[in-house]
C-alpha positions, 0 to 999 in steps of 0.5 A: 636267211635264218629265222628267228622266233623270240619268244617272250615270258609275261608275268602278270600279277594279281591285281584283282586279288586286293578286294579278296585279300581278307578271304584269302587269308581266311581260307589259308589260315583255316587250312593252316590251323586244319594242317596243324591240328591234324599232324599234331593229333598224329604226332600226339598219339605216336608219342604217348602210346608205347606199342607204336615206338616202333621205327616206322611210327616214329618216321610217321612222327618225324614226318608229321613234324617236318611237315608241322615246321615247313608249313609254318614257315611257309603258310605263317609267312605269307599270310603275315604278307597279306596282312601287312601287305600295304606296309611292304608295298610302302615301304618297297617304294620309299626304299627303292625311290631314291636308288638307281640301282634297285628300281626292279625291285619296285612292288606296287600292289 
């Protein structure tokens, strides 16, 4: 006879997260506005000196300049989520309580 082995993925979340939120968001906003200051200091000083508008420099800047976007999509974002974190959570559940098809989507934090 064949075995069979089943394996199985658990996620878990956070819950101990909740007490730490504020520091959380302290760290990632320090860290967001060090990124920002940073790679705009760079892309400052490509832009306003003339000897570095040579093709590998203005890379460099574009580089910065994704780097600047991405992270404001990605950083900006989440710490809009942990701030508003007990309204999402309110509002997940009154959208997915009357609904037999999106009870997966219930989020409790």
């Amino acid at each position: 006879m064949d075995e069979v082995n089943i394996t199985y993925i658990t996620l878990n979340g956070y819950v101990e997260m909740n007490r730490l939120k504020y520091l959380y968001f302290t760290v990632m906003l320090m860290v967001y506005i060090l990124i920002f200051l940073c790679n705009g200091t760079v892309f400052y000083i490509i832009c306003f000196h003339k000897n570095l508008h040579e093709p590998m420099y203005i890379f460099i800047a574009a580089l910065q300049f994704n780097s600047v976007v991405y992270k404001t999509d990605c950083i900006v974002f989440s710490l809009l989520f942990a701030v508003f974190s007990l309204l999402f959570s309110k509002w997940l559940r009154v959208f997915t309580a009357g609904s037999n098809g999106l009870r997966s989507l219930r989020v409790y934090m």
